[in-house]
MIKE-569587 format. One record per residue (C-alpha): x, y, z. Coordinates in pm, whole numbers, plus 32768, in hexadecimal, padded with zeros to 4 digits. Last residue first. Layout:
<pts>
east|north|up
X|Y|Z
...
</pts>
This chain:
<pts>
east|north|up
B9F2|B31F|6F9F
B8EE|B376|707C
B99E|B458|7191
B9B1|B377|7285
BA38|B26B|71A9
BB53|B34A|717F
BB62|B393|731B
BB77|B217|732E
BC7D|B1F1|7239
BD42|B2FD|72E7
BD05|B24F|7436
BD90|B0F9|737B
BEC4|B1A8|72C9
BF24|B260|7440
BF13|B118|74E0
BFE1|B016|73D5
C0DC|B15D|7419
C0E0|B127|7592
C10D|AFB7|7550
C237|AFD5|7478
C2E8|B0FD|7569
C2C4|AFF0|767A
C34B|AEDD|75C1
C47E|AFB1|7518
C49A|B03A|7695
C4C2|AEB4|7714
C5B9|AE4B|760F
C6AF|AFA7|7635
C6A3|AF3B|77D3
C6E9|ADEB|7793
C80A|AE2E|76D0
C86D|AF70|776E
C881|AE9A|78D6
C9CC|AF59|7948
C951|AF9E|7AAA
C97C|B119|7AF8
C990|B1A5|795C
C866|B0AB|791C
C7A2|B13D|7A49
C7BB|B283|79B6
C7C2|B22B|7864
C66F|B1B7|78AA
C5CA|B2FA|7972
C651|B3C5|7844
C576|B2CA|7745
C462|B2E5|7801
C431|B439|7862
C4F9|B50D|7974
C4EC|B646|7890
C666|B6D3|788F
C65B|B795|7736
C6E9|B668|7654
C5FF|B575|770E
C4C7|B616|764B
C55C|B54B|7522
C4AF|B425|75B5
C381|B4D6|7518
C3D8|B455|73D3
C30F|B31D|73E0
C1EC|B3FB|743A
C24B|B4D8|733B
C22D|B3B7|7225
C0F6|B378|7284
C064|B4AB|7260
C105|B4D2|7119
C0C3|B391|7079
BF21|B3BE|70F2
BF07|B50A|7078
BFB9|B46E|6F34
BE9A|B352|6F26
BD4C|B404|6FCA
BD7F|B54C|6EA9
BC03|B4DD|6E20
BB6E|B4A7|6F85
BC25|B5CC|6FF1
BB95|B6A3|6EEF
BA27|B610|6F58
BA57|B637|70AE
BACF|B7AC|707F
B996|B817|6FB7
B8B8|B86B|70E4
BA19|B96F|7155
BA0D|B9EC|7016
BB08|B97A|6EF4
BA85|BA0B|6DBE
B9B2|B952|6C82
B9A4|BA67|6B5E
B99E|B973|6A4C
B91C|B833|6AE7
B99C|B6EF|6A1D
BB06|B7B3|69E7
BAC5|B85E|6B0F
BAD7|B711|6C04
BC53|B6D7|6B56
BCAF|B855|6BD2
BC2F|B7D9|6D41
BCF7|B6B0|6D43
BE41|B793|6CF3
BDD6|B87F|6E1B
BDB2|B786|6EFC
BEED|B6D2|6E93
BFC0|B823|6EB3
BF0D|B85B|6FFF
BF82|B6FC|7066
C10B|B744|7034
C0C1|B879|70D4
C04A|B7CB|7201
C156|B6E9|7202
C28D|B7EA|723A
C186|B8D0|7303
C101|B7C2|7403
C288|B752|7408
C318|B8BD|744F
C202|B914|756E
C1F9|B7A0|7615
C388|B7E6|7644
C375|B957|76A0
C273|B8DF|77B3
C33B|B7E7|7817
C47C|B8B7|782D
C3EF|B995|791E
C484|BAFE|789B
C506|BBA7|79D4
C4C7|BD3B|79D7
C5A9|BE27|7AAA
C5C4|BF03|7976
C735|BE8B|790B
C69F|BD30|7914
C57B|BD92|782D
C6B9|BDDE|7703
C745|BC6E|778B
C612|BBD1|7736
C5F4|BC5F|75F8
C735|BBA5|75A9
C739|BA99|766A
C5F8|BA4D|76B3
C55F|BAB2|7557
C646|BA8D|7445
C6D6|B953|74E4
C56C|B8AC|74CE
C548|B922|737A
C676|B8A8|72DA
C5E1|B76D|7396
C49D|B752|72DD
C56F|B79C|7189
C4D6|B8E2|70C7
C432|B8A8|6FAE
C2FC|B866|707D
C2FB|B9A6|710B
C374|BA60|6FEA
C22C|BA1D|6F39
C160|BA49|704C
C1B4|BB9F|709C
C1C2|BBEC|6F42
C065|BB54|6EED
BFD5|BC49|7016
C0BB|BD8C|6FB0
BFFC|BD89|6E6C
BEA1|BCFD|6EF5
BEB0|BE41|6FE7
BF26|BF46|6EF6
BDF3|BF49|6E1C
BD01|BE43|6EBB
BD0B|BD0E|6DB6
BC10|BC35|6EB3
BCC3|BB0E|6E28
BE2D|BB7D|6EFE
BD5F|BBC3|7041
BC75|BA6C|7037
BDB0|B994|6FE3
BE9F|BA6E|70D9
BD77|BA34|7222
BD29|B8F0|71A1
BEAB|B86A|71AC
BF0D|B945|72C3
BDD6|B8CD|73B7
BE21|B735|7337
BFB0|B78A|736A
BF6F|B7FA|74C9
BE82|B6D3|753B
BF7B|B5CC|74A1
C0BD|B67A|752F
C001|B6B3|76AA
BFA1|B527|768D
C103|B4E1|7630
C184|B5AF|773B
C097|B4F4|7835
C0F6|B3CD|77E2
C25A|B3F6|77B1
C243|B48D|792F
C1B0|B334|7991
C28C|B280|78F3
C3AC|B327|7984
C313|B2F3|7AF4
C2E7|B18E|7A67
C462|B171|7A4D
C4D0|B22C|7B63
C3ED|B16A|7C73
C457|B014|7BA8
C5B7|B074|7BDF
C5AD|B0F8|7D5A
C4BC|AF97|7D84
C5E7|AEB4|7D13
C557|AD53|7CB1
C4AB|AD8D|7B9E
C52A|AEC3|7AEC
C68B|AE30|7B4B
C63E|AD4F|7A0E
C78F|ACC6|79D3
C7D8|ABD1|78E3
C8B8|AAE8|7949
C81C|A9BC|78F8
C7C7|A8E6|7A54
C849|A9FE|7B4E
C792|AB1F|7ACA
C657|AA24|7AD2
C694|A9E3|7C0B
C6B1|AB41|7C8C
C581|AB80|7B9B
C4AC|AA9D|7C4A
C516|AAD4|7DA0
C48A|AC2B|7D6F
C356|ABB6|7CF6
C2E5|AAE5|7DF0
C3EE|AB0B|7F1D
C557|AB45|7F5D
C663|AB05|8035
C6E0|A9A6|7F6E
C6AE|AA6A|7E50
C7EB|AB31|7ED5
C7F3|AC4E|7F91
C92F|AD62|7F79
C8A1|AE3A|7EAC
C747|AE76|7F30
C803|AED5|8065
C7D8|ADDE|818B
C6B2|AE16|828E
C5BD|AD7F|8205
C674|AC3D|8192
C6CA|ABEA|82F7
C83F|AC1E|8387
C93A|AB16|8352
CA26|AA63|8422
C986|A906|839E
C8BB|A904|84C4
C7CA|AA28|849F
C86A|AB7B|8531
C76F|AC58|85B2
C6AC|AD58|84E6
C555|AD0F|852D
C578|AD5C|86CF
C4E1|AC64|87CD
C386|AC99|883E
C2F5|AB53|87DB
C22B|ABED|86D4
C360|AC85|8621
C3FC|ADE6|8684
C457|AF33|85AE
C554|AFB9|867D
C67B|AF87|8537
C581|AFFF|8433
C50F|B16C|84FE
C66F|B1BA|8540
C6BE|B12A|83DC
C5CB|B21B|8356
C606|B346|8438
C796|B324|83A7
C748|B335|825F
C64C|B454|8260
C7AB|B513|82F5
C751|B621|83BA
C844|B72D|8366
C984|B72E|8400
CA0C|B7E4|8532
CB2A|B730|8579
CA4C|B6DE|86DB
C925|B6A3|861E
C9BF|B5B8|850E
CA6E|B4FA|865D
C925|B4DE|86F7
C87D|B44D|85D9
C9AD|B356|85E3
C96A|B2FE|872E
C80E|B2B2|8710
C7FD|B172|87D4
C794|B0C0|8681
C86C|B11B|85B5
C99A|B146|865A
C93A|AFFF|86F5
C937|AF5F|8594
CAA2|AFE8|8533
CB0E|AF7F|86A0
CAB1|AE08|861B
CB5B|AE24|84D0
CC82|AE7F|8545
CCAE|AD86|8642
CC64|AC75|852D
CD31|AD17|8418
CE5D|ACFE|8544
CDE8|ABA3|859D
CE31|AB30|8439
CD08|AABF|8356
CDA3|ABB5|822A
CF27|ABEF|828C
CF96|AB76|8122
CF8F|ACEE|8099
CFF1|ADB8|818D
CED6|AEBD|8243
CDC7|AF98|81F9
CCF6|B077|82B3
CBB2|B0C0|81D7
CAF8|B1DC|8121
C9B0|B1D0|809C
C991|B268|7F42
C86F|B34E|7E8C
C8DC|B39A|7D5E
C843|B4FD|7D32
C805|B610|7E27
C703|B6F9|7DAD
C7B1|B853|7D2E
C7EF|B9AC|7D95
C907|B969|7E7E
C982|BAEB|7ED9
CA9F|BBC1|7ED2
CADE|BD4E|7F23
CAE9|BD04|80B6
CBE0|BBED|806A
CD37|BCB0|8130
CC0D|BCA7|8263
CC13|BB5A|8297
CACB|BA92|8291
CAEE|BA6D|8133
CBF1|B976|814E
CB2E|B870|8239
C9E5|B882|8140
CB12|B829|8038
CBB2|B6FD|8114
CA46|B686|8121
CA15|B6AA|7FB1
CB23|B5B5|7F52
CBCF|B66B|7E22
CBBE|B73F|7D21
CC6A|B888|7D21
CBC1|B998|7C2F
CC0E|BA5E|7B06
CD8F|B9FE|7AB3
CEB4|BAC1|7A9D
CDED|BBB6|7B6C
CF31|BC1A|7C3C
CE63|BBCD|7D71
CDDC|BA7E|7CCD
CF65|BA2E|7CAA
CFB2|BA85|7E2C
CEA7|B980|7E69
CF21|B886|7D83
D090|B894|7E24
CFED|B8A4|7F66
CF09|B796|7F3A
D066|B6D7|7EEB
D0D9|B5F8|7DC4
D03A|B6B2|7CB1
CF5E|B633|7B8F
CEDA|B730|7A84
CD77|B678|7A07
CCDD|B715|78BD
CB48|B675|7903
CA7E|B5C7|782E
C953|B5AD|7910
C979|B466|795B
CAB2|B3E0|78D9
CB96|B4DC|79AF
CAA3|B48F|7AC4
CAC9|B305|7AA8
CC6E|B366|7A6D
CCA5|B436|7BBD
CB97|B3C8|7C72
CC91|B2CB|7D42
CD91|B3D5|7D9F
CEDC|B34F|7D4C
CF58|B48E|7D00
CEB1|B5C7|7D89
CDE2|B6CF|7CB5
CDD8|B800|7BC7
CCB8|B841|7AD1
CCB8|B8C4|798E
CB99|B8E2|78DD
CB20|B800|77C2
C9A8|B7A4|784F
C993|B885|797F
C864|B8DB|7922
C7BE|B76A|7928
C804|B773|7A84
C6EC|B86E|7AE1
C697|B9CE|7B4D
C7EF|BA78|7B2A
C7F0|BBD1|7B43
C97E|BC58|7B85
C95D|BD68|7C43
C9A3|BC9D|7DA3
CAD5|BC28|7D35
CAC9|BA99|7D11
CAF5|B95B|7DF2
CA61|B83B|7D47
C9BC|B6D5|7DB6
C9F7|B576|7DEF
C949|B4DA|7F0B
C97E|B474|8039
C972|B323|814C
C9EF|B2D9|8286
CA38|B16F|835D
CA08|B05D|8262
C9AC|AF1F|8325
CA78|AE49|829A
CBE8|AE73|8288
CCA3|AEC7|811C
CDAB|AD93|8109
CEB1|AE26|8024
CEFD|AE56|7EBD
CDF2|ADA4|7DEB
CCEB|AE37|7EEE
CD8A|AF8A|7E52
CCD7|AF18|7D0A
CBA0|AEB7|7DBF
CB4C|B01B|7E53
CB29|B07D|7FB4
CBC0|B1E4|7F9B
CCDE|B259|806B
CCE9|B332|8180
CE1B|B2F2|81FA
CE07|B232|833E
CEFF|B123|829E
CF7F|B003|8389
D0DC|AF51|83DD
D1CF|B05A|8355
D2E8|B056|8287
D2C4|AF05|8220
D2E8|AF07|80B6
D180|AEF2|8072
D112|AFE1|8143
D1F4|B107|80F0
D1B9|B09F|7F62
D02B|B0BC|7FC6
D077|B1DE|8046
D144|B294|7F5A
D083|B33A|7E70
CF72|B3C3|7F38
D053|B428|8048
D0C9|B3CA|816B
D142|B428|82AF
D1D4|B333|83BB
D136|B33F|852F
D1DC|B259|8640
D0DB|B1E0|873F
D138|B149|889F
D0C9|AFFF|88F7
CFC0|AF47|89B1
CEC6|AEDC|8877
CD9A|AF5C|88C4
CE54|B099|88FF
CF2D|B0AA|87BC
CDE1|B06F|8704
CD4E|B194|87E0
CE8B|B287|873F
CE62|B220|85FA
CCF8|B28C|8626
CD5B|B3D1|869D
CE6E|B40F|8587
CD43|B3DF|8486
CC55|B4F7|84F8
CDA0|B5C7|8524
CEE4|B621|85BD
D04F|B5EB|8518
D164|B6C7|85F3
D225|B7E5|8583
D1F2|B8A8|86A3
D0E1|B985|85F7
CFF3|B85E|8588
D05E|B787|845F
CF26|B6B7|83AF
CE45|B5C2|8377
CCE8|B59F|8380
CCC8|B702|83B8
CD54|B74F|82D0
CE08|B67B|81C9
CF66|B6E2|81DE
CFC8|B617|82A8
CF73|B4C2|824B
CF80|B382|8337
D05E|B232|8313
D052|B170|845B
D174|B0FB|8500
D0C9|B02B|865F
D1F6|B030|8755
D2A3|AF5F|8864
D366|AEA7|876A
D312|AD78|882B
D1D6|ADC1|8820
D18C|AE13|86A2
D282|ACCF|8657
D19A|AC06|872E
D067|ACC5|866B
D116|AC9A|851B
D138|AAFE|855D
CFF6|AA58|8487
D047|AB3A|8391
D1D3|AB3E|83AC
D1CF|A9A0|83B0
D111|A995|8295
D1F9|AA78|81C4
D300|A99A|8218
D244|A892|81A8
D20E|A90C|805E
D387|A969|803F
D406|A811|80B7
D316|A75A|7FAB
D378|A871|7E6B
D4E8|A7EB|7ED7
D4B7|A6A9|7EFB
D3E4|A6C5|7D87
D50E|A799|7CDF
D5F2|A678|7D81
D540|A55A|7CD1
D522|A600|7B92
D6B4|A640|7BAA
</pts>
């Protein structure tokens, strides 16, 4: 029985063989390239008024029918069932806009170069204000199955998905506002709101996910002559400018994508030849691969350095060897920087600004000045956050008036911790007037309370720099957010959890030394 399972499993394999190395033979002597194509995804797909499928995508099936010498034979698909249309043999090649990403590589042979790329975004009613994705957190939104954002967005921004099996279907749902906005690829979207029924709708936000897209075909047909052929009209698309023609003739938006590769796939060596030619193994050079696709064979210095050590241990530093990661990650440093700077300037000014008004005993003033603070830092950091963007923020909505979640973020933590410091200032001060009866915080007195009150300042300045990851909740691209990010698209959370408990370590070891020095500033 063994033995028969195996003869079996054999004939199968070869089989399969045979129909990769043989699809363009079949292809020829059917006398037709079947290529899988959406239609309802204008204008890269779609039914014109006779009924027949037209598009960005239909043309290129159409010059792959050409370079082939046969006639072209269109199938529709849809996000769901493409890959199922491929696999099964329904048609010989997907056009069908589908994301580049390494689980569908699992399914079928995705062809290098990639030919488009988008973004995810959101179509929404023009009155509803919507400045960033952090908003959106807990809406409803409607979108397509099988779309490859659906889960990293969903995870991102914590987002209440409805799935439906049609942009129709999802469109007609957006109409009947059971949901607040359509996400999907934004270049379908920009398409949509070029027709008149979308007057009252609008995209509001920066694309996310940025994806390439790429023509797939069968799984076991990789290093055929049809991945070949394909492969080779992909790279004169780019670089004769076809398909920058085709986005102006379906009157598209310029696509930064496409001037890239245009710009990438003319580029030329010393000898005058071009870059991006095929090296002998079938290949194209490192440079012009995606960053997903190379291997630390492709790479250089650091880069090849964390593909190998990826490879070695599994751990997966994509900080080091994927630029988009490292670019988000220190951009999220940076902003953690700065909103920790912003916190520790804003809760020094509260702290001597509520110590010097609640010791000065001003009728009235001192009164409301202790309860201020007193409820402040009573009040949970993030209680605070919510209070403010999404609650006050919604009151300044109704006025035309955005809060910037930043500055509502360095606001609530300065005051949280700043309090928590008055309270010290003032208790260091009432310890001075047991020695110095009549002793008042002044503004020449403040280095010498601080001196005294230099341990609890120091806890609660410190601990509101670890707690400024909690500026994440409100949709500030800081550290922590920029980290899930890239742990939600590559499923690194162990490395990624290791490297910000590092980070955060060192950034605290900082803020206790630059506190030290501003104590022995002072004389203490």
């Amino acid at each position: 029985m063994a033995r028969l399972l195996i003869a079996v499993l054999a004939l199968l394999g070869a089989v399969q063989a045979a129909a990769a190395e043989d699809r363009i033979d079949l292809i020829r002597a059917r006398g037709a390239l079947i290529v899988g194509v959406k239609t309802e995804y204008p204008p890269f797909g779609m039914l014109d008024a006779a009924g027949n499928i037209v598009g960005l995508e239909p043309d290129l099936a159409a010059d792959l029918a050409r370079r082939l010498g046969v006639g072209l034979r269109l199938v529709g698909v849809t996000g769901a069932n493409r890959l199922q249309k491929l696999a099964d043999g329904t048609v010989d090649v997907l056009i069908a806009t589908m994301g580049d990403t390494r689980k569908r590589r699992e399914l079928a042979v995705l062809i290098e170069p990639d030919y488009y790329a988008s973004g995810v975004n959101v179509m929404m009613p023009a009155r509803t204000r919507v400045a960033t994705w952090g908003e959106l957190r807990g809406k409803t939104l409607c979108t397509i199955q099988g779309a490859y954002f659906n889960r990293p967005m969903a995870e991102r921004y914590l987002l209440d998905l409805q799935t439906y099996t049609s942009i129709r279907d999802a469109e007609l749902a957006l109409r009947d506002r059971r949901c607040v906005g359509w996400l999907f690829d934004d270049t379908a979207i920009a398409a949509e709101l070029n027709k008149p029924e979308w007057r009252d709708y609008v995209m509001p936000l920066p694309s996310s996910l940025p994806a390439p897209w790429a023509i797939g075909i069968r799984k076991g047909e990789d290093g055929a002559a049809l991945e070949r052929l394909i492969g080779d009209a992909i790279a004169e698309w780019l670089r004769s400018g076809t398909l920058i023609a085709l986005e102006r003739k379906w009157r598209l938006p310029p696509s930064a994508f496409l001037q890239r590769q245009f710009a990438l796939w003319n580029e030329r060596a010393a000898d005058g030849s071009f870059v991006c030619t095929r090296q002998p193994d079938g290949n194209w050079p490192a440079q012009c691969r995606d960053i997903s696709r190379r291997t630390a064979d492709d790479a250089t210095g650091i880069e090849q350095w964390g593909m190998r050590l990826k490879a070695a241990t599994g751990l997966d530093f994509s900080l080091v060897y994927d630029a988009y990661d490292r670019n988000a990650f220190l951009h999220g440093l940076a902003v953690s920087l700065l909103l920790v700077a912003a916190t520790l300037a804003g809760s020094a000014l509260v702290a001597a600004l509520g110590a010097l008004v609640i010791d000065a005993r001003i009728p009235l003033l001192s009164r409301l000045g202790a309860a201020i603070a007193t409820f402040a830092r009573m009040t949970p950091p993030l209680l605070q956050l919510y209070v403010v963007v999404f609650g006050l923020g919604s009151i300044t909505a109704g006025w035309g008036l955005t809060l910037n979640a930043f500055a509502a973020a360095a606001f609530c933590l300065s005051l949280y911790a700043g309090s928590a410091s008055a309270v010290a200032l003032l208790e260091s001060a009432e310890a001075l007037r047991h020695g110095e009866p009549g002793f008042r915080i002044t503004v020449a007195t403040l280095p010498r309370v601080f001196a005294r009150a230099y341990q609890p300042v120091m806890a609660a300045l410190v601990n509101i720099v670890k707690g400024t990851g909690m500026a994440s909740a409100v949709a500030v691209p800081e550290l922590i957010s920029s980290s899930t990010t890239i742990v939600a698209e590559r499923g690194n959370s162990a490395v990624m959890m290791n490297v910000l408990m590092v980070v955060y370590f060192l950034l605290v070891l900082l803020v206790i030394f630059l506190l030290g020095r501003a104590r022995r500033h002072v004389g203490a």
